[in-house]
N, C-alpha and C positions, 0 to 999 in steps of 0.2 A: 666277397665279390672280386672277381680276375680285374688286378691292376691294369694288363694290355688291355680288355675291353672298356675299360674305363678310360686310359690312356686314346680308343679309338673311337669314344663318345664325344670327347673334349676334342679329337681332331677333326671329326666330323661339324660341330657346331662352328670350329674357327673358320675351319673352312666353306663355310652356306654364305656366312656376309664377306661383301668385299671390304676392305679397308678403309675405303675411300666415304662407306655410308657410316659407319660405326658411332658416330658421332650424332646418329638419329634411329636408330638400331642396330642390337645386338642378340645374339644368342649366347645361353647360359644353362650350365648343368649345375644342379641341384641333386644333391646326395644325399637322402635320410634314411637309414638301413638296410635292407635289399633294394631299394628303390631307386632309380635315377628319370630326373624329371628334365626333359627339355625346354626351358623357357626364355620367350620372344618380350625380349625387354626393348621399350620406347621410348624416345626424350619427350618430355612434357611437350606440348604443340599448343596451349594455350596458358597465359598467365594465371588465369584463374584455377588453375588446377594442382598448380603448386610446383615445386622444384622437381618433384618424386618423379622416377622413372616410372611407368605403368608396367606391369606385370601382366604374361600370358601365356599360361602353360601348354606346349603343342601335342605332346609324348611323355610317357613313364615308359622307360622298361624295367622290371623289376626280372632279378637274378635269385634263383632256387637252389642254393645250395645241395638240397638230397637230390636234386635235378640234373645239376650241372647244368642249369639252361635258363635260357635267358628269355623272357613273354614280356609283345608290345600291348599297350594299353590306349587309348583314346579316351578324350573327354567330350562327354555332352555338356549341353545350355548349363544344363543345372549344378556344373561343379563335380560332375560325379565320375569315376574312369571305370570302362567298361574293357573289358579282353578286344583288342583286333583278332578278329578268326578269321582273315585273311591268309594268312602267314601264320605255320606251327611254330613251337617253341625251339629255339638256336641254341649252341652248345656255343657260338657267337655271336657277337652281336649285329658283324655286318651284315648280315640278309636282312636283319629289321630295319638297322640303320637305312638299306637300300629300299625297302619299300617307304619308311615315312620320307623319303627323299624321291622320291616317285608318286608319294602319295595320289595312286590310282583311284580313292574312292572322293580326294578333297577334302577329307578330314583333319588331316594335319593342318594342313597350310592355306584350305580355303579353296 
């Protein structure tokens, strides 16, 4: 996996929240093999729920080594990440970065 695109996944997520909220949301990459997962973490908002931050995964993009290229993913209801065929596969990441940052169809971000 290209260090810079990874470098410009973690800049992309610091830079979505201001500073000022961070302290009741955050953005977070998640790294498990080819895979990198965007996830919208939240301070508990009721007692009863516990100390734990709530976890919410928004984006995968997973990187193809025999590829050199990088394909965004989306999740349904059910937990499950389906291909975006919106947008072809990138040799980088910013064109994906720029459409789930655009998110045209509200899949990402609602």
């Amino acid at each position: 996996m290209p260090e810079l695109d990874l470098a410009r996944i973690r800049r992309f997520v610091d830079a979505r929240v201001p500073a000022r909220a961070r302290h009741q949301v955050r953005l977070e990459v998640e790294v498990q093999g080819s895979a990198v997962t965007i996830v919208e973490r939240r301070a508990p908002w009721r007692a009863d729920i516990g100390p734990e931050w709530s976890r919410f995964p928004i984006a995968r993009l997973r990187y193809s080594p025999t590829n050199a290229a990088w394909t965004l993913f989306w999740r349904d209801r059910n937990l499950r990440w389906h291909r975006y065929d919106r947008i072809d596969a990138a040799a980088h990441v910013d064109s994906l970065l720029a459409e789930i940052d655009a998110d045209p169809t509200a899949i990402f971000w609602g």
